[in-house]
C-alpha positions as CSV (number, residue, x, y, z in Angstrom):
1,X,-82.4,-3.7,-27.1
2,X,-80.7,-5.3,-30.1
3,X,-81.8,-5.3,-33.5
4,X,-84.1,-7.8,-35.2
5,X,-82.9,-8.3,-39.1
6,X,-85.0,-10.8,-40.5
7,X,-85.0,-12.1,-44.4
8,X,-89.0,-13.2,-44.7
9,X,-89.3,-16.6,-45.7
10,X,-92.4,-18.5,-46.3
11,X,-93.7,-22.0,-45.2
12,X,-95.8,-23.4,-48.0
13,X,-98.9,-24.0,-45.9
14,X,-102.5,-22.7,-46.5
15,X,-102.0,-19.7,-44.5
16,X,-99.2,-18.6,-46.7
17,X,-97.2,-17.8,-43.2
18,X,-94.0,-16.9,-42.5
19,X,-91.3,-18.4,-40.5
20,X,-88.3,-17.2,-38.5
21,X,-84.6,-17.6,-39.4
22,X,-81.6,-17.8,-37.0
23,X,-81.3,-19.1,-33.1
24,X,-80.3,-16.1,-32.2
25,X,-83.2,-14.3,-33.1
26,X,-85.3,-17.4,-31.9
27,X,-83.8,-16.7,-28.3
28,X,-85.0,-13.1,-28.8
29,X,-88.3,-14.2,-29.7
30,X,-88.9,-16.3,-27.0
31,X,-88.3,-13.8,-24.3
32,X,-90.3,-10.7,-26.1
33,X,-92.2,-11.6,-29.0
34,X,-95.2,-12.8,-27.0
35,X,-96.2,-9.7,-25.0
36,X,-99.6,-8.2,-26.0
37,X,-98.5,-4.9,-28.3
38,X,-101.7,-2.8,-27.1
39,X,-100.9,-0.3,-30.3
40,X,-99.2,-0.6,-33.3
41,X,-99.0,2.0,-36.4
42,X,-97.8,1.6,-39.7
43,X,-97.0,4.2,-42.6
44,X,-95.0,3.7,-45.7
45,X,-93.0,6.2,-48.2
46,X,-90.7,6.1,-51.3
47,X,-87.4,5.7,-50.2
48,X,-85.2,6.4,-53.8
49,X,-81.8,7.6,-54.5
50,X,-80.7,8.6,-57.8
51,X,-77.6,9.5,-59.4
52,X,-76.7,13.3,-61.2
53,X,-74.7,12.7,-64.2
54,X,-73.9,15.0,-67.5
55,X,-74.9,14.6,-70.8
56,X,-75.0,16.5,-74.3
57,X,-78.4,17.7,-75.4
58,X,-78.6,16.2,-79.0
59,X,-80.3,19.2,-80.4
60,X,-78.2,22.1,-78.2
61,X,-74.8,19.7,-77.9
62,X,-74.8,21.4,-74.8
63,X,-73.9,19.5,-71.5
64,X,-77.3,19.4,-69.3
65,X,-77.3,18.0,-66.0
66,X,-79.9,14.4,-66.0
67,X,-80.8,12.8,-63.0
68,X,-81.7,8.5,-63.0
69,X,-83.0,6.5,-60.2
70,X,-80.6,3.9,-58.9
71,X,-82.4,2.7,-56.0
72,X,-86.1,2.6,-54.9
73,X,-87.9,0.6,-52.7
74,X,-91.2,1.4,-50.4
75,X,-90.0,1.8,-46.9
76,X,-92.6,0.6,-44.3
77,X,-92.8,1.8,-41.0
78,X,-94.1,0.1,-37.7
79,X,-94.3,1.8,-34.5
80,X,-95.1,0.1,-31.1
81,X,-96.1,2.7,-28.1
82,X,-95.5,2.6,-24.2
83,X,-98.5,4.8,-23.2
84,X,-101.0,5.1,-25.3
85,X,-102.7,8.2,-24.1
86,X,-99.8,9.8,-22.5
87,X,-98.0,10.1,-26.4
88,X,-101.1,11.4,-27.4
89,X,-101.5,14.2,-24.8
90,X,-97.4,15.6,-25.4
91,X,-98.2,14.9,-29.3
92,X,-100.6,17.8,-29.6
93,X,-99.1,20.1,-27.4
94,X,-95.5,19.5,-28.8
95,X,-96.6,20.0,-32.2
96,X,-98.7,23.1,-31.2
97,X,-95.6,24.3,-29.9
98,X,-92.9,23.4,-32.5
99,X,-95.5,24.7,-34.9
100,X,-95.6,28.4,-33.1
101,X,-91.2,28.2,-33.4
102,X,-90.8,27.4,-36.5
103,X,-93.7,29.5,-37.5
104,X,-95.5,27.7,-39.5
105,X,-98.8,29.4,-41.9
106,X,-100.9,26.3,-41.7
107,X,-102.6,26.3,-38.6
108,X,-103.1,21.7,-38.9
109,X,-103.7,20.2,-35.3
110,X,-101.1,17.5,-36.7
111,X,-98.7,17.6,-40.0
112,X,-97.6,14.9,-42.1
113,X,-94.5,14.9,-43.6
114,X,-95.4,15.9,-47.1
115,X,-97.3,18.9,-46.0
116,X,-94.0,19.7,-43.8
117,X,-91.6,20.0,-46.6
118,X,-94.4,22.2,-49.3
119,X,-93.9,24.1,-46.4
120,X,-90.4,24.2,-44.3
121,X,-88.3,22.5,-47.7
122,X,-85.9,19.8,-46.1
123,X,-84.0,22.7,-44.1
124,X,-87.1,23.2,-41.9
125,X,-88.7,20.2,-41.8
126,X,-86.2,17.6,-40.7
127,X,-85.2,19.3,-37.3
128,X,-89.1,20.1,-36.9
129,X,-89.7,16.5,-37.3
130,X,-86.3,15.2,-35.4
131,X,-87.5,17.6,-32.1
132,X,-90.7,16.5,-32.4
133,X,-89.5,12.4,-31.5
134,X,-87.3,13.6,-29.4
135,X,-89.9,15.0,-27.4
136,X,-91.9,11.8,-27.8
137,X,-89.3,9.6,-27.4
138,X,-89.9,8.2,-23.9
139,X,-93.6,7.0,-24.7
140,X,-92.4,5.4,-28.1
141,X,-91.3,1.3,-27.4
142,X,-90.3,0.4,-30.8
143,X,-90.0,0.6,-34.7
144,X,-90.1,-2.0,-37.1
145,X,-89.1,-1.3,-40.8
146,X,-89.9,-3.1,-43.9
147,X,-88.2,-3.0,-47.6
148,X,-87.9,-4.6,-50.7
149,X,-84.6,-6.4,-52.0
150,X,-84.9,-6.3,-55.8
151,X,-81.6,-5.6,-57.7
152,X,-82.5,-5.4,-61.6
153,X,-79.3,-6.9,-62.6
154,X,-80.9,-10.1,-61.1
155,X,-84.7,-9.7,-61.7
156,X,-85.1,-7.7,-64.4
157,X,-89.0,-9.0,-64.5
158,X,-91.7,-9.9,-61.9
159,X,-94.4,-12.6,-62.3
160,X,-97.7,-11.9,-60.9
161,X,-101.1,-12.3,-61.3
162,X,-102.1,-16.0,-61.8
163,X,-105.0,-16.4,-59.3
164,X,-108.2,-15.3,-60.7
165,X,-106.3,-13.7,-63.8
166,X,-103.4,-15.1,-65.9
167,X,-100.0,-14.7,-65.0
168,X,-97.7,-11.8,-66.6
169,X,-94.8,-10.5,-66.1
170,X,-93.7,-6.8,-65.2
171,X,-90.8,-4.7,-65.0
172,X,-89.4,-5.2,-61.6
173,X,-88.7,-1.3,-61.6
174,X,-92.8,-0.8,-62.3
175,X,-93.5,-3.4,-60.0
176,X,-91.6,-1.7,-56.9
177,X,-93.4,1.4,-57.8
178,X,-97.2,-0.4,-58.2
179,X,-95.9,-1.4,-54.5
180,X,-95.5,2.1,-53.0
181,X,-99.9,2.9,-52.4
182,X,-100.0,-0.8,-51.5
183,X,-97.5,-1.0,-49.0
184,X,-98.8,-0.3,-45.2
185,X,-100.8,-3.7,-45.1
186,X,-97.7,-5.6,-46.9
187,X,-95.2,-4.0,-44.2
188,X,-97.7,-5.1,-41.2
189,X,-97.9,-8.4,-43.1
190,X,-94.3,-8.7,-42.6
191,X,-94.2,-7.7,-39.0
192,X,-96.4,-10.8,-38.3
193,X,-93.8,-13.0,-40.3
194,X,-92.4,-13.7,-37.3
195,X,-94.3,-15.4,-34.0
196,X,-95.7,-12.7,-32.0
197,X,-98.0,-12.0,-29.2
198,X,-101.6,-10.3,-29.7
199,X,-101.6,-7.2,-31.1
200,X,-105.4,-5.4,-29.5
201,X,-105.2,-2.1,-31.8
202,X,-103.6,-2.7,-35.0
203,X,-103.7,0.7,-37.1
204,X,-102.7,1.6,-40.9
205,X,-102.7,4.6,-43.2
206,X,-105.1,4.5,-46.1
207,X,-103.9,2.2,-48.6
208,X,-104.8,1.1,-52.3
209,X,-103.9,-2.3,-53.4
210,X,-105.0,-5.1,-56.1
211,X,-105.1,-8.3,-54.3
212,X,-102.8,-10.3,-52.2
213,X,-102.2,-13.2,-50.3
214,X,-100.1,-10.7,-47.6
215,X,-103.7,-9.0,-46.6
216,X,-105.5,-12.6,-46.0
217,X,-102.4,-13.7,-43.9
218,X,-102.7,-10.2,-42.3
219,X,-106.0,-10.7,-41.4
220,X,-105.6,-14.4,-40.1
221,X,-103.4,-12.9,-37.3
222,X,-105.1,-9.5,-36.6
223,X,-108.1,-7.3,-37.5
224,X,-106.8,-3.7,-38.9
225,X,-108.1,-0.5,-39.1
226,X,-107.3,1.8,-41.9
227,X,-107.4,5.7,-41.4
228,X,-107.5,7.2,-44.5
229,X,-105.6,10.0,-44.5
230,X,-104.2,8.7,-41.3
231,X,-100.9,10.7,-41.4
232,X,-103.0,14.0,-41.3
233,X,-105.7,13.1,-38.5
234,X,-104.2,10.3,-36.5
235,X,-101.0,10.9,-34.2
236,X,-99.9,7.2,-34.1
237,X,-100.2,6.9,-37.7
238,X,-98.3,10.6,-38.3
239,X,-95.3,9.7,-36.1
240,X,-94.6,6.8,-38.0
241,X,-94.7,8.7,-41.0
242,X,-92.2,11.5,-40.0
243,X,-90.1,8.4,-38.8
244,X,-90.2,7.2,-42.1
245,X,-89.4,10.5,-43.8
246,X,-86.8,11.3,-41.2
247,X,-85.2,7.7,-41.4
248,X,-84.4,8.5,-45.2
249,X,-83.4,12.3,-44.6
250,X,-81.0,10.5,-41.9
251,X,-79.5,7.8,-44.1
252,X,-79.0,10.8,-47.0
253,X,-76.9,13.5,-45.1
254,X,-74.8,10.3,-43.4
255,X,-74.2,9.1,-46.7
256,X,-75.3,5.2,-45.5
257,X,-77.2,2.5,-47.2
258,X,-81.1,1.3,-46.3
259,X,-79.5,-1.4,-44.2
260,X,-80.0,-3.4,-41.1
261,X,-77.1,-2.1,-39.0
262,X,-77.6,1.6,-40.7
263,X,-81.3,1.7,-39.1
264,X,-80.0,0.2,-35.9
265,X,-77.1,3.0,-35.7
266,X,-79.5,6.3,-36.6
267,X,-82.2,5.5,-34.5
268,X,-79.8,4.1,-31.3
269,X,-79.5,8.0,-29.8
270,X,-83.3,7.3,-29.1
271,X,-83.0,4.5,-26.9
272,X,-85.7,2.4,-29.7
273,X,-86.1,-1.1,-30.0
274,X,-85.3,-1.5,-34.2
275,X,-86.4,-4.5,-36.4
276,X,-85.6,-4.4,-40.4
277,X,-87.2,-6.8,-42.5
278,X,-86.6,-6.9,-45.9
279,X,-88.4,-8.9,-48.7
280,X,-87.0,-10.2,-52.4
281,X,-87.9,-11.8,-55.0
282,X,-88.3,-15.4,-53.3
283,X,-91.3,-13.7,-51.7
284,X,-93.3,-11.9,-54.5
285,X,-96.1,-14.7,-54.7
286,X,-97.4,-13.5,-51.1
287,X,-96.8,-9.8,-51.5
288,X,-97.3,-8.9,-54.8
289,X,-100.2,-8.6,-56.6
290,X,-101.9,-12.0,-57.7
291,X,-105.1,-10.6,-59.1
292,X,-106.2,-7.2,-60.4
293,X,-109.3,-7.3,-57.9
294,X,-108.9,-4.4,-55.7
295,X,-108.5,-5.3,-52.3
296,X,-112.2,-3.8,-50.7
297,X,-111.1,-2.1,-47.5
298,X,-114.5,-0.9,-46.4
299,X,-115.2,-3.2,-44.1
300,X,-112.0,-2.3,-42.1
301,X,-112.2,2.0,-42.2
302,X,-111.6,3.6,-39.3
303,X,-115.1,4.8,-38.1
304,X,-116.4,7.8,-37.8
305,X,-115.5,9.1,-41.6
306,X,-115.3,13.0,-41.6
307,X,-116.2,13.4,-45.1
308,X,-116.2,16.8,-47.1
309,X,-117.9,17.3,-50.0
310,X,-117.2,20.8,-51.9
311,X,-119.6,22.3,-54.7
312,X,-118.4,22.1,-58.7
313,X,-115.0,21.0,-57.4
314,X,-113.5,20.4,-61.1
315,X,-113.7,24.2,-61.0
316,X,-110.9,23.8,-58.0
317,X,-109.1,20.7,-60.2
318,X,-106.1,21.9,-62.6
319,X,-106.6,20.7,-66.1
320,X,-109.9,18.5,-65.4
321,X,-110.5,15.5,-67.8
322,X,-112.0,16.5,-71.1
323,X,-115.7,15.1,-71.3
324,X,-117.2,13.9,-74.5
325,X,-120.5,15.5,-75.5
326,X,-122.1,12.4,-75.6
327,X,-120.3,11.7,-71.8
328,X,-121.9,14.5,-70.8
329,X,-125.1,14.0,-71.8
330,X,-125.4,10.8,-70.4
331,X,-124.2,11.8,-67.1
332,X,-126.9,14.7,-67.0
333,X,-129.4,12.2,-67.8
334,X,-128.6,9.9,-65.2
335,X,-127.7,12.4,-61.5
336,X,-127.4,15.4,-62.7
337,X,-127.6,16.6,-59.2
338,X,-124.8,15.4,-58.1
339,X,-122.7,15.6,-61.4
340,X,-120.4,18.0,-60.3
341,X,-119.2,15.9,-57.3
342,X,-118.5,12.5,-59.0
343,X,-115.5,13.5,-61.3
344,X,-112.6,11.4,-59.6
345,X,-109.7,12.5,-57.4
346,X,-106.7,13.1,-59.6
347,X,-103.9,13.6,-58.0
348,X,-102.6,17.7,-58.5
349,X,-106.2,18.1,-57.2
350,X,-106.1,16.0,-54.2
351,X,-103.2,18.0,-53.1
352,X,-105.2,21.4,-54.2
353,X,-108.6,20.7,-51.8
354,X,-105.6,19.2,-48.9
355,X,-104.4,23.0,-48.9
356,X,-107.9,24.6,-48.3
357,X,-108.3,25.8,-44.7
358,X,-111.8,23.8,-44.1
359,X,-109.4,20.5,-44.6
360,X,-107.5,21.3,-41.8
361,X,-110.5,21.4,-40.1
362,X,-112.1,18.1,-41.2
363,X,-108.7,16.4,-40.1
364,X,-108.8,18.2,-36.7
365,X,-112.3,17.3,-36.3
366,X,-112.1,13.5,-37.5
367,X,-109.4,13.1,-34.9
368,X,-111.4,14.7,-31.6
369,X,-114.0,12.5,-33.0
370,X,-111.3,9.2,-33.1
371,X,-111.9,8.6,-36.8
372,X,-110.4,9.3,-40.1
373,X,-110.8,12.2,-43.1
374,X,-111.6,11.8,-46.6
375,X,-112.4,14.1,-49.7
376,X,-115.7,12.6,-50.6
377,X,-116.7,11.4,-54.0
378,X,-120.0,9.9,-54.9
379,X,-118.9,6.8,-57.0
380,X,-116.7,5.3,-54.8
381,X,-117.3,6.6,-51.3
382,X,-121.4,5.7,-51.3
383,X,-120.9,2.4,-50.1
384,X,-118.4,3.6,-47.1
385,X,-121.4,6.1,-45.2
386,X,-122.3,4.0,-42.0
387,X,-124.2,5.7,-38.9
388,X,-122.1,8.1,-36.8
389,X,-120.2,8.9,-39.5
390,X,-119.8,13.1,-40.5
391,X,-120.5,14.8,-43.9
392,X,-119.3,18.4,-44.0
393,X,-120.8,20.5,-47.2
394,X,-119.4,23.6,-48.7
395,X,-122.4,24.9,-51.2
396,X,-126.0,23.8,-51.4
397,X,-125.5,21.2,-54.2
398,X,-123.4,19.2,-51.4
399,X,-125.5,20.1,-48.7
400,X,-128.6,18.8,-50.7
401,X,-126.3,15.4,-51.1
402,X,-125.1,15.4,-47.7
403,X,-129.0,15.7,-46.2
404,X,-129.9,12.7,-48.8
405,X,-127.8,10.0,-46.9
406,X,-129.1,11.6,-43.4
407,X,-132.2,10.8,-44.7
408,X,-131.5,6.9,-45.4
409,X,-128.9,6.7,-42.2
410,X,-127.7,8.3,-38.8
411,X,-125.2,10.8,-40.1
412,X,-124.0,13.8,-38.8
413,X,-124.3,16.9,-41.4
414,X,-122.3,19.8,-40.7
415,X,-121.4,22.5,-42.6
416,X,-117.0,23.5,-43.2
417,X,-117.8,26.7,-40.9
418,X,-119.7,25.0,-37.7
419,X,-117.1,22.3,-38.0
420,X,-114.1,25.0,-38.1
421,X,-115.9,26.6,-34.9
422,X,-116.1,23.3,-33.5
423,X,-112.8,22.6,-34.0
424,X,-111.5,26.0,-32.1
425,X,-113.5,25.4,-29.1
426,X,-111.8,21.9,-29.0
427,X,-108.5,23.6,-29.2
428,X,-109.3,25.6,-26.2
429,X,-110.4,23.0,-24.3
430,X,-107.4,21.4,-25.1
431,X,-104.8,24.4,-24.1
432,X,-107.1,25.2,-21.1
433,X,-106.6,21.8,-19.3
C-alpha cells in the first residue's frame, strides 16, 4: 500500500472535527478507511536533533564542545494489527528469545525502549528492537505517525488557554515540549482526523495532559483505554513504542528528515501500510492545551491495576524534597500511617523503583491478568482502586494500607514475592505449551 500524508485541518463545527484533504487520498479512503480496525495502539516519544558546535569558555577561553536543539517534535505512533492473538503469542516468545541472544540482565516478560538502551546503549538495542518487528512483521497491518510542524522562525509564540482560564502565550519551543506526556491521545486524535471505520479496541500508553478539545473529539469517535505504563506490560502498546524509537534511530544513521516519504521509504522493507500526519500551528486551538484542568483519565484505565506499594520509599528516592517542620507536623497529624507512602513520584525515582526486580514482576503479572502497572501513591491513586484490581505490598506499613481498601472493595492483596512466584509458574505454562 501507498502512503497517506495528510496536513490536519479542522471544520469549524461543534465537534471540533477534522476533514480530509486531496482526491487522491479521498479515493484511498473510500476503498479502506471504512473496515472495522479490531486493535489499534498508540505510543509517543521525543524525536529531537541537535547540532554540536564549538565555543570559548569565557572563564577558561578554552574551546568546549556545546550541543543546541534544532529540531524537536513528539512523534506519535499508531499501530493497527492482523491477528490479534497470533502477535501476541510470537511476541512473548520472540522476546524471550532475543532476550536470551543478546543476553540481557533484566529478566522483563516485555521491554520498552527506554529500558533497552539503560541496558544495550543504541549499539544493542536497535538490532534487538529491528529483529524483534521483523519477526512480528507478518501479524502487523499498519502504522500511522503523527508530528508537529512548528518552525520558530515563524511562530516564535503559542496562544493557549482561553476556555475556563485566560489566554497566554508560550514559547512555541516550551509548548512542543508541554506536548511530549500529552501526546498519545492527541496522535489518536489525529488518526480520526480523517473518516474512518469503527475502531472495537482502541489502546494508549499512560498519558498526562491539561485539557483539550483533541480528547473530547477523541472520545466522540471511540472509547480508549489507557495502560499506564503500557510500554512495559502491554505488547500492542510496546511494539509501537520500539517502532517509534526505531523510526528515529532509522531516520538518524540515514541521515533523512521526519518526513512523509522518509517514513514511507524506512518502513517499505516491512511490507507496512504508512500514514504521516503532521500538525502546525493552524491547529493548536484543538490540540493544545485550552485550560489548565487536568484531563481526569480514571474513568478510561485499563482494568485490572497491578499496583505496588513499597515501605518508606523516599528512603529509595535520590535527593527527596526537603519538608518544613511545620509540613511535617501537619502531615503526622493528619495519616501518619501512611506518610511514608504519599510523597510524590519525582522522576530519578520513578526510574529507581522501575529497576527493582518486584517491578518486573508487577508488569509481568498485570499483563497475564490483561491490565496495566502502576507505582502506587496514596494522593493521587485513591480514587483509581475499583474491584478486581491488585495491590502488591513490600513491608507491613503497605500491607496494612493495601488490606484497608480490601476492606472497603474486592481487591486482590498480594505480596512482591507470591506475585514473583506467580509470575514464574505463568512463564512455565507459557514455555510448556
Amino acid at each position: 500500500m501507498g502512503l497517506i500524508q495528510s496536513r490536519i485541518i479542522v471544520r469549524h463545527d461543534e465537534n471540533f472535527w477534522l476533514k480530509d484533504f486531496s482526491q487522491s487520498i479521498y479515493v484511498y479512503l473510500n476503498i479502506e478507511s471504512f473496515l472495522v480496525v479490531h486493535l489499534l495502539a498508540f505510543d509517543s516519544k521525543d524525536f529531537e536533533r541537535r547540532r554540536v558546535f564549538q565555543e570559548d569558555d569565557p572563564e577558561t577561553k578554552e574551546p568546549v564542545l556545546k550541543r543546541e536543539t534544532v529540531y524537536y517534535t513528539p512523534l506519535g505512533v499508531g499501530v493497527t494489527f492482523k491477528d490479534n492473538s497470533a502477535f501476541k503469542e510470537v511476541c512473548l516468545k520472540s522476546i524471550e528469545e532475543l532476550s536470551t541472544s543478546f543476553k540481557l540482565s533484566q529478566k522483563r516478560i516485555m521491554y520498552d525502549s527506554t529500558s533497552l538502551k539503560e541496558e544495550l546503549s543504541h549499539f544493542g538495542a536497535i538490532p534487538f528492537c529491528d529483529q524483534l518487528i521483523t519477526k512480528l512483521r507478518r501479524y502487523i497491518d499498519s502504522l500511522c505517525f503523527s508530528y508537529v510542524i512548528m518552525p520558530p522562525d515563524l511562530n516564535p509564540t503559542v496562544k493557549i488557554g482561553g476556555f475556563k482560564s485566560p489566554a497566554y502565550e508560550v514559547k512555541s519551543s516550551k509548548f512542543l515540549r508541554n506536548l511530549g506526556p500529552m501526546f498519545p491521545h492527541i496522535a489518536a486524535w489525529s488518526y480520526f482526523g480523517i473518516d474512518r471505520g469503527p475502531v472495537t479496541d482502541l489502546q494508549l500508553d499512560g498519558f498526562n495532559s491539561k485539557t483539550t478539545h483533541a480528547w473530547n473529539a477523541l472520545l466522540a469517535k471511540a472509547k480508549p483505554k489507557i495502560f499506564p505504563h503500557g510500554d512495559e506490560c502491554n505488547p500492542y502498546i510496546m511494539i509501537a513504542d520500539l517502532i517509534a524509537y526505531l523510526t528515529d534511530a532509522k531516520l538518524y544513521s540515514q541521515k533523512l528528515g521526519l518526513r512523509k516519504e522518509n517514513l514511507q521509504k524506512i518502513w517499505e522493507p516491512y511490507g507496512f501500510q504508512v500514514e504521516s500526519h503532521f500538525l502546525d500551528n493552524d491547529t493548536v486551538p484543538y490540540y493544545g492545551w485550552n485550560s489548565d484542568d487536568p484531563i481526569d483519565t480514571t474513568p478510561y484505565l485499563a482494568h485490572p491495576l497491578v499496583f505496588l506499594l513499597v515501605d518508606e520509599l523516599e528512603k529509595l528516592q535520590p535527593n527527596p524534597p526537603p519538608m518544613s517542620q511545620q509540613e511535617s507536623d501537619s502531615e503526622d497529624q493528619k495519616q501518619p500511617e501512611v506518610a511514608s507512602i504519599v510523597i510524590p513520584e519525582e522522576k530519578r525515582f520513578r526510574k529507581l523503583v522501575r529497576r527493582m526486580e518486584p517491578w518486573y514482576a508487577v508488569t509481568a503479572y498485570a499483563y497475564y491478568k490483561g491490565g496495566a502497572a502502576q507505582l502506587f501513591n496514596f494522593l493521587t491513586d485513591r480514587e483509581k482502586v475499583q474491584d478486581g484490581d491488585t495491590m502488591v505490598y513490600i513491608g507491613n506499613q503497605s500491607k496494612a494500607l493495601a488490606q484497608s481498601f480490601n476492606d472497603m472493595l474486592d481487591v486482590e492483596v498480594i505480596s512482591a514475592k507470591e506475585v514473583r512466584k506467580s509470575v514464574n509458574l505463568e512463564k512455565g505454562k507459557t514455555l510448556i505449551h
